[in-house]
N, C-alpha and C positions, 0 to 999 in steps of 0.2 A: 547480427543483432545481439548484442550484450548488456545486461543490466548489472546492478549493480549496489547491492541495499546495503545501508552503513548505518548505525548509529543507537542499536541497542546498548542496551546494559542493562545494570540489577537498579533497583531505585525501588523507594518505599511507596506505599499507599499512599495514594495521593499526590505522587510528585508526578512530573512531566519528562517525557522525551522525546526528540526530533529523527524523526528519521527521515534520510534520504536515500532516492534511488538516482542513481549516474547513469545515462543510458553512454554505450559505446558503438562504434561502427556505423552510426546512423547517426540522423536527425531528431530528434524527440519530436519537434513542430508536428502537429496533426495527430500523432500517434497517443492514443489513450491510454492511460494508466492505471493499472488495480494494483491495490495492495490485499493482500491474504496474508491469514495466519492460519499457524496450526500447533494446537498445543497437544502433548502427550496422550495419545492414545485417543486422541480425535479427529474427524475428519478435517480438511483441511476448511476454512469459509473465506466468505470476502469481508471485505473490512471497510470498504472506502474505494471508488474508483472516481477518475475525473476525467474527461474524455478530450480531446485533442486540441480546442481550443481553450479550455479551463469553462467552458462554460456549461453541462452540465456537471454533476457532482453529486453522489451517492453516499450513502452513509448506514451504512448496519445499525437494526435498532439498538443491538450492544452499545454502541458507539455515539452513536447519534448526541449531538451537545459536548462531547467531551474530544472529539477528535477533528482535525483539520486537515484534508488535502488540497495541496497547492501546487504550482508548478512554474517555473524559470527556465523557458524556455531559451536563452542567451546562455545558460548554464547546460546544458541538454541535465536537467535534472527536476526531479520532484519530490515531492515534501510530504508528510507526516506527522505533525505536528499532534503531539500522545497528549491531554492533560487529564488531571484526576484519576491515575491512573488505578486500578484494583488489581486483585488477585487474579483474578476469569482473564487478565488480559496477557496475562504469561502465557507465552507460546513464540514459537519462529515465525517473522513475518518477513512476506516476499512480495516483489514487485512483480510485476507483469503485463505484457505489453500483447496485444494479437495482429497487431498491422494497421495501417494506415491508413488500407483504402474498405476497411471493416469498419462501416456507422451502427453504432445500434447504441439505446438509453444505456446509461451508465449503470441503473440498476439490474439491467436484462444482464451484462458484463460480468457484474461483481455476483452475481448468483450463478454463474455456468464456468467457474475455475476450470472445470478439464477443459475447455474450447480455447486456452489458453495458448499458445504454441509456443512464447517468449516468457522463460524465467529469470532471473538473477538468485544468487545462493542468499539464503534467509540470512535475517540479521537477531539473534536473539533476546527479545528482553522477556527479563524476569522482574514479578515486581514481590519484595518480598520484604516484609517489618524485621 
């Protein structure tokens, strides 16, 4: 099981960016998706998970209105979609995956990072004027 997150960069206050996670060696279908970040000298949190069919979907009160996850499962990939971006949002975000035959709400998910077993290497964005 390999992941695969792509698509930071630097970008100003207020603009937008897409991130994607590529799952490799596997199937994406079924399997749920969190995304976490963690910015300097902080614990790591969740950000947004969407669970194997797309049809639950959680979202950090941070985040909440301003961020989108989605998922293309003919792509084995899922999405990120950053808008309105602020300063609080710089940090490495990573994807992560726990298995397939693991049900649980997507907010129970994206609140228990370490029950994680599947990461991909962080993608960095900075958001900076």
């Amino acid at each position: 099981v390999q992941l695969q997150a792509s698509g930071g960069g630097l970008v100003q206050p207020g603009g937008s960016l897409r991130l994607s996670c590529e799952a490799f060696g596997f199937n994406m279908y079924g399997w749920s998706i969190g995304w976490f970040r963690q910015a300097p000298g902080k614990e790591r949190e969740g950000v947004s998970c969407i669970s194997g069919d797309g049809g639950d979907k959680y979202y950090s009160d941070s985040v909440k209105g301003r961020f989108i996850t989605s998922r293309d499962d003919s792509k084995n990939t899922a999405y990120l979609q950053m808008n309105s971006l602020n300063l609080e949002d710089t940090a490495n975000y990573y994807c992560a995956t726990i298995g397939r035959t693991i049900i649980q709400p997507m907010e129970k998910m994206c609140n228990n990072w370490r029950a994680m077993p599947y990461w991909g290497k962080g993608t960095l964005v900075t958001v900076s004027s």
